[in-house]
C-alpha positions as CSV (number, residue, x, y, z in Angstrom):
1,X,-70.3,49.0,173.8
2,X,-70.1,50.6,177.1
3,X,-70.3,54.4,178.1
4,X,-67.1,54.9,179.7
5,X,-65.6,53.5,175.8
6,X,-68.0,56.7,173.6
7,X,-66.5,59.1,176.4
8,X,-63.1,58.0,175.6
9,X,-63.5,57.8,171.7
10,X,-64.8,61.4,171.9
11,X,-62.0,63.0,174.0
12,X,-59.5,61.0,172.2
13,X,-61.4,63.0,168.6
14,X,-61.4,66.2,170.5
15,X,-57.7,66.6,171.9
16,X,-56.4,64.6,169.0
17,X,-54.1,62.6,171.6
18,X,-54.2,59.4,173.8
19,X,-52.6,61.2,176.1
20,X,-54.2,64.3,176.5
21,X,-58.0,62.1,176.3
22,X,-56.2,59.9,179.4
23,X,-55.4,63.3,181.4
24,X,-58.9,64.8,180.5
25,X,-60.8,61.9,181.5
26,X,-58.6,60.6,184.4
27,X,-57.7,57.2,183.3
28,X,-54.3,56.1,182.8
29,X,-53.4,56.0,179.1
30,X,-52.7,52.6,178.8
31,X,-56.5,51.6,180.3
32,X,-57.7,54.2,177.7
33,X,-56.4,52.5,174.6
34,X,-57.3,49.5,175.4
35,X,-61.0,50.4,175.6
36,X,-60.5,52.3,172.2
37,X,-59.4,49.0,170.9
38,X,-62.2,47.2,172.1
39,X,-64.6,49.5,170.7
40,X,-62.9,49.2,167.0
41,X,-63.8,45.5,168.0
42,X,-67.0,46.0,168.6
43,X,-67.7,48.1,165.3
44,X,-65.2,46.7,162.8
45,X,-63.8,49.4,162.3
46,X,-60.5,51.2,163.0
47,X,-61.8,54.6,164.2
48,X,-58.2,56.4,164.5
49,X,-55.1,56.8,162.3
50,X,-52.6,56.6,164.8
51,X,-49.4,59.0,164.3
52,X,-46.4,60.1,166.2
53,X,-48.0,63.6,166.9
54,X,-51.3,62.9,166.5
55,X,-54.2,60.7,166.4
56,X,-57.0,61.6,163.3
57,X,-60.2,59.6,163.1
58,X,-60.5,57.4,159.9
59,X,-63.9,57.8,157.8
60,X,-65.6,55.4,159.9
61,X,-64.2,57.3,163.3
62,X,-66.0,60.5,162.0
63,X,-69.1,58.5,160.7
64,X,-69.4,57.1,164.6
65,X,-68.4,60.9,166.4
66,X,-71.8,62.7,165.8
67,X,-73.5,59.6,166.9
68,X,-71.4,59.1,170.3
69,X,-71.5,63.3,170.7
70,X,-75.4,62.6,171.0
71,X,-75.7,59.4,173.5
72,X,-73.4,61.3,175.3
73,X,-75.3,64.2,175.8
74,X,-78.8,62.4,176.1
75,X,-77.7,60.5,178.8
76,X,-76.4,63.8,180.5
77,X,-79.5,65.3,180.0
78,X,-81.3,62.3,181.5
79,X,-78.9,62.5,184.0
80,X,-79.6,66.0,185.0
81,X,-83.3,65.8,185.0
82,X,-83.4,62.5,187.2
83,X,-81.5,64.8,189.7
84,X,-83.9,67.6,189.4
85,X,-87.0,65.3,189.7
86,X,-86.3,66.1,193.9
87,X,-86.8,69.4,193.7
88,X,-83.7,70.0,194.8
89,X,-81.2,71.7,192.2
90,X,-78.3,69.5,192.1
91,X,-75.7,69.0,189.1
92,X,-72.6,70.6,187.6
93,X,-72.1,74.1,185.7
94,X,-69.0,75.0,183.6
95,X,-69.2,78.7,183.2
96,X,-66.5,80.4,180.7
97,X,-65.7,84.0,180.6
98,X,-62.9,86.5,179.4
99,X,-60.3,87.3,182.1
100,X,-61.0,90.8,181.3
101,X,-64.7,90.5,182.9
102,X,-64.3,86.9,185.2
103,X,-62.7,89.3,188.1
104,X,-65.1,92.1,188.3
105,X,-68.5,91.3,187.0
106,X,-69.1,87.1,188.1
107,X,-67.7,87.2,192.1
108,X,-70.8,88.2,193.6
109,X,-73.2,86.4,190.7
110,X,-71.2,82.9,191.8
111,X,-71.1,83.6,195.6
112,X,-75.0,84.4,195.2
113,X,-75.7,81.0,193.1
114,X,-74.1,79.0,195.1
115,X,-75.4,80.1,198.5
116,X,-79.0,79.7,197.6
117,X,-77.7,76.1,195.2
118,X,-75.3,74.7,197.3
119,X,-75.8,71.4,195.2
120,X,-74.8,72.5,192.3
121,X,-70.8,72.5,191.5
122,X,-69.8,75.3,189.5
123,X,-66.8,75.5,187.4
124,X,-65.1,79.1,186.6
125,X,-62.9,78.4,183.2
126,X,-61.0,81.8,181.6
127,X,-60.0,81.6,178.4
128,X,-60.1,83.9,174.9
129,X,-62.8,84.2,172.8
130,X,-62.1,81.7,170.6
131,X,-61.6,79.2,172.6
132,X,-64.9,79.9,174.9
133,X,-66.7,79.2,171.8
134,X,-65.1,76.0,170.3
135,X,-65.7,74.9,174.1
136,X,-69.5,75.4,173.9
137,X,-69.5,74.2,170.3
138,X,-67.8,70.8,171.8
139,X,-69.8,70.8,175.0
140,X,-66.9,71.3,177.4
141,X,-68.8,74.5,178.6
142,X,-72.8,75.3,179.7
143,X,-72.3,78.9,179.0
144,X,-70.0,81.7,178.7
145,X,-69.9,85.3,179.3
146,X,-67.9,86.9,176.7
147,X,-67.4,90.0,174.7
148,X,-68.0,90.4,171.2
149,X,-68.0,87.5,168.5
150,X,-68.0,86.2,165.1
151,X,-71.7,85.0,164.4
152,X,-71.7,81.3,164.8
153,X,-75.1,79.4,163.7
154,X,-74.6,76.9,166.7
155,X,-74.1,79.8,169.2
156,X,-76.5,81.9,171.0
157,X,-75.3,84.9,171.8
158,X,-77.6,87.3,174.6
159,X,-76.2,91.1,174.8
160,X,-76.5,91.8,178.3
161,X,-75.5,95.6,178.5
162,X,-72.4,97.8,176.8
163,X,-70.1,99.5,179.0
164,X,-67.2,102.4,177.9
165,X,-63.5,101.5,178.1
166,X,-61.5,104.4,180.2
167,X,-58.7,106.1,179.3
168,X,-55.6,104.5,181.9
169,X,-52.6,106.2,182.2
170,X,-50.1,107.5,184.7
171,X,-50.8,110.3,187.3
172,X,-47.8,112.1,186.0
173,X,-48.6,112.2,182.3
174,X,-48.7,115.3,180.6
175,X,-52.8,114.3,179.5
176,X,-53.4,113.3,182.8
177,X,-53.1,117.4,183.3
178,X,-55.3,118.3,180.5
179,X,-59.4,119.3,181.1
180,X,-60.4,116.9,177.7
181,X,-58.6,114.3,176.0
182,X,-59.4,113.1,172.5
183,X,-58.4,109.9,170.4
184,X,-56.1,112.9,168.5
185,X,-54.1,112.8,171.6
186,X,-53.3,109.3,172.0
187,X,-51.7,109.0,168.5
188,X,-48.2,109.1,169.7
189,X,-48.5,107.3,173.2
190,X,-47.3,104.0,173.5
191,X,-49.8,101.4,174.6
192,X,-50.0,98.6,177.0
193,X,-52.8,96.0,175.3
194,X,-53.3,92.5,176.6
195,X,-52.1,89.5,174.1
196,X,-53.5,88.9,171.2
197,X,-56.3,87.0,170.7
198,X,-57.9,89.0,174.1
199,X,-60.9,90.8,172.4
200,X,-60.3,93.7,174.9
201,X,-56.7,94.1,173.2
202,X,-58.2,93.7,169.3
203,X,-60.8,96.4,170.7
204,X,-58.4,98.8,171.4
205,X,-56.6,98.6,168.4
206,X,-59.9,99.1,166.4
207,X,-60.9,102.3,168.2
208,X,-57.2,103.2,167.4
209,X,-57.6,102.1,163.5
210,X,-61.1,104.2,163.4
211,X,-59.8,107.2,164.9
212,X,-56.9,107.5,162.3
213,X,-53.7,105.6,163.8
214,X,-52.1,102.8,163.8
215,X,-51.0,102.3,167.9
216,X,-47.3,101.5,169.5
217,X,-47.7,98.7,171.3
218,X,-45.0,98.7,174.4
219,X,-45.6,95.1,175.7
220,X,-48.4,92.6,176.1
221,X,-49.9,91.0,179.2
222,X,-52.9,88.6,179.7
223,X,-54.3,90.2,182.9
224,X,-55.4,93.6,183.4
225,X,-53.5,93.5,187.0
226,X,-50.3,93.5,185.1
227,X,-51.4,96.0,182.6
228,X,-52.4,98.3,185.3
229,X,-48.8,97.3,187.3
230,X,-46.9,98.3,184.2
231,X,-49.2,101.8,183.2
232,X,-48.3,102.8,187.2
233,X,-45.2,102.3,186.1
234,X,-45.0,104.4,183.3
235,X,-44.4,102.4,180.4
236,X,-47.6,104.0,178.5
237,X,-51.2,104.4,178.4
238,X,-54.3,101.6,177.6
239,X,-58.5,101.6,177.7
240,X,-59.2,99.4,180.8
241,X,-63.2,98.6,181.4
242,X,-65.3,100.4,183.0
243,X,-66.0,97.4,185.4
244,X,-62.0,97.5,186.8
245,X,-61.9,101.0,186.7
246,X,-62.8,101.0,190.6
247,X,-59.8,98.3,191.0
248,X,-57.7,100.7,189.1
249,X,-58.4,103.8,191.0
250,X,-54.5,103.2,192.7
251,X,-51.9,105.8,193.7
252,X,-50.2,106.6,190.1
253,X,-52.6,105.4,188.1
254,X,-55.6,108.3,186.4
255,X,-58.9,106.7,184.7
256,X,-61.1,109.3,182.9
257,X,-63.3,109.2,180.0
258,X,-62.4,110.1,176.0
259,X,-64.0,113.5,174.6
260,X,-65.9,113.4,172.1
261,X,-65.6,109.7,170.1
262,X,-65.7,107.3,173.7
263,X,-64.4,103.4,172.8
264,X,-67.2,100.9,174.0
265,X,-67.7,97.0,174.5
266,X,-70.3,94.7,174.4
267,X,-71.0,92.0,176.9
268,X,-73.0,89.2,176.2
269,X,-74.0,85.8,177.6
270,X,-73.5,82.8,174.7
271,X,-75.0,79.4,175.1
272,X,-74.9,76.3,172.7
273,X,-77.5,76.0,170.7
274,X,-77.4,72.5,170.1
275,X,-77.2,71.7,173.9
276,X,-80.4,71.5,175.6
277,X,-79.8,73.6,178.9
278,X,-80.4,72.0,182.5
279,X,-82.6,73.9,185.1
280,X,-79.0,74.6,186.8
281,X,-77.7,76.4,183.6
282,X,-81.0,78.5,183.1
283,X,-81.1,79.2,186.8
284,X,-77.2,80.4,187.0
285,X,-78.5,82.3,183.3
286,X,-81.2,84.2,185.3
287,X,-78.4,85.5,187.8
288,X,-76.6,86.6,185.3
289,X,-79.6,88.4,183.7
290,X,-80.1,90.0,186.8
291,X,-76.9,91.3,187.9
292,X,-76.6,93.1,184.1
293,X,-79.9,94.9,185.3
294,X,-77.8,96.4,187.7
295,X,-74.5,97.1,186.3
């Protein structure tokens, strides 16, 4: 039974597909199957039904995955601390966040880490909520920095700070003229969210649901560039982060706070709990730390 054979059997169980396991590992798919075969030889076991569409592991596939989850990971532990034993911090990081706080809060955190680590390789991945966390859960990420989140017993989750989400909306709107607006005053306005399944967009809409409306939603986008490309352009109104309110301070464009009721989010750092961090990840986790201590 050889390494390079668990890897395979665990991407193959974690993509469902041959193919996607043979991208994700870099290995032609043909090499990759054949070393799936030879470990079924080696335990006696088939370990996947194989489909059309998919590939599902058969009762003694799922008896082996736990087992090959955990080799894998000791021996990247080992790995890691063997590298450290130098002195000289050396490794990998994949670091997750939402696109709605990758651009304005982790630029100067990564250009900070990896001037004073050069060593280390540091991987930025942007992806929803949801799937930042089946990422950690799987070990495909170190760490995330993410909004809010179901609790999840294999998740840490570290509030960093809270920060308010602005009132966007177009120079030439009538409540861009007012001295105070409320969540009353939004209940008509059409709103530009980003997609669904981007906690900033769900966010929104809550703040909306709690103040008494349901919202019009105009369109959808998945970056906050494009939301703030079609607010300048008049086709309504959103709540953009504090943190890219600088960035959205642009000719046609107004950021100001709600009165009275003002729409917040969390920000938190989440780690696996079942992952036993490397001194790279708890280094890159104190830099983090820091920059929330001054946000």
């Amino acid at each position: 039974m050889e390494m390079r054979q668990l890897r395979y059997f665990a991407a193959v169980a974690r993509t469902g597909s041959f193919s996607r396991a043979a991208r994700e590992c870099h290995v032609a798919q043909p090499s990759l199957s054949q070393q799936i075969i030879k470990l079924e030889e080696e335990v006696g076991e088939r370990l996947f039904e194989r489909t059309q569409r998919k590939a599902l592991l058969t009762p003694a596939g799922s008896l082996l995955l736990p087992h090959a989850v955990s080799i894998l990971e000791a021996v990247r532990v080992g790995t890691q601390e063997i590298r450290e034993m130098g002195g000289k911090l050396r490794g990998k990081i994949m670091l997750g966040a939402l696109p709605p706080i990758a651009p304005y809060f982790l630029p100067e955190i990564i250009y900070s880490f990896r001037k004073k680590y050069p060593a280390v390789d540091l991987t930025l991945h942007e992806d929803t909520t949801q799937q930042l966390l089946r990422a950690l859960e799987e070990n495909e990420l170190d760490l995330a920095v993410i909004s809010e989140a179901p609790r999840n017993p294999r998740i840490e989750v570290q509030q960093l700070f809270s920060e308010e989400l602005f009132l966007c909306l177009p120079t030439g709107h009538p409540l861009a003229q007012r001295k105070q607006v409320s969540a009353a005053n939004l209940r008509n306005e059409k709103f530009i969210l980003m997609q669904d399944g981007h906690c900033l967009g769900d966010q929104t809409q809550q703040f909306c649901h709690n103040s008494g409306f349901q919202p019009e939603i105009s369109c959808r986008s998945v970056q906050i560039s494009t939301v703030l490309a079609m607010i300048q352009a008049g086709l309504g109104i959103s709540l953009i982060p504090e943190m890219a309110s600088p960035l959205s301070e642009k000719e046609g464009i107004v950021c100001r706070s709600l009165h009275g009721l003002r729409p917040r989010r969390e920000i938190a750092l989440a780690l696996s709990k079942e992952r036993k961090p490397s001194l790279c990840v708890l280094e890159l986790t104190k830099f983090v730390q820091d920059r929330r201590l001054r946000v």
